[in-house]
N, C-alpha and C positions, 0 to 999 in steps of 0.2 A: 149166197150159199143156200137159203133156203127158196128163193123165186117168189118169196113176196114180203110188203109189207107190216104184214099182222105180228106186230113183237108181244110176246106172252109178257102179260102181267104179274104170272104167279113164278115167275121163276127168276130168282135174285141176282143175276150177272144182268140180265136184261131191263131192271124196271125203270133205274135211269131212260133210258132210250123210250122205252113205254112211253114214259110221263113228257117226254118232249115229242113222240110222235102224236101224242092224242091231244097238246095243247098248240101243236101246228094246224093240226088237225079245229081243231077249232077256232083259232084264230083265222082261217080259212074260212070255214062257215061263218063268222061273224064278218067280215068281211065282202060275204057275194048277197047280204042282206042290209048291205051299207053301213054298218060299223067301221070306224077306225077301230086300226092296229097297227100298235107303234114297234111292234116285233117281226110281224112278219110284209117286210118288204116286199114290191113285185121283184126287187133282182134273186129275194131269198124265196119267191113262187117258184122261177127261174129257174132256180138250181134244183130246188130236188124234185122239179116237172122232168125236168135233163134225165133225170136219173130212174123218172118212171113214177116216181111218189103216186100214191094216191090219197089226195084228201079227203074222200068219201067214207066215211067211218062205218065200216060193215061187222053189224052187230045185229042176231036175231035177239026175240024178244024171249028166249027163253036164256041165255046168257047176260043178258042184262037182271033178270029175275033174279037168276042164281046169284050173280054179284052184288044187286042189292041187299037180300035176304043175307048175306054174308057179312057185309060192313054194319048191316042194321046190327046182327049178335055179336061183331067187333066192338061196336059203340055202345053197347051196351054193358059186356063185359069192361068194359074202359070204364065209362059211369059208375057199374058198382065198385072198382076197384080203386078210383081217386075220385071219387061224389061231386063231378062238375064232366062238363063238355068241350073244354078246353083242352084241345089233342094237340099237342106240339109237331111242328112242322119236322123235326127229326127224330 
């Protein structure tokens, strides 16, 4: 539908898919630098090569900025609001 694979982040139908395209996505990269990975298969490379995937994570350095600068005043407001660092997984 849309002709690529950049699934937005910030918009809540999509973050599911987000978070498993960007931990493909890196188990990819940890992978072509010789790490084991017991998730992503060559037959599961395979498939979504088939499909076009692209595992090169294209990210300028001003969206990373802005995403960091964001989680930093999320995590912080979290800190003052339960006084620990302990952010649950749901």
């Amino acid at each position: 539908e849309h002709g690529h694979f950049g699934v937005p982040a910030n918009v809540e139908a999509y973050e599911a898919l987000y978070f498993w395209v960007r931990n493909n996505q890196e188990h990819y990269n940890k992978l072509q630098i010789g790490e084991k990975s017991s998730r992503l298969t060559s037959e599961r490379i395979s498939q979504l090569k088939a499909i076009g995937f692209d595992f090169i994570e294209r990210c300028n350095k001003y969206h990373d900025d802005v995403r960091w600068n964001q989680r930093v005043r999320e995590l912080k407001n979290f800190n003052e609001k339960h006084r620990h660092f302990k952010v649950p997984k749901n």
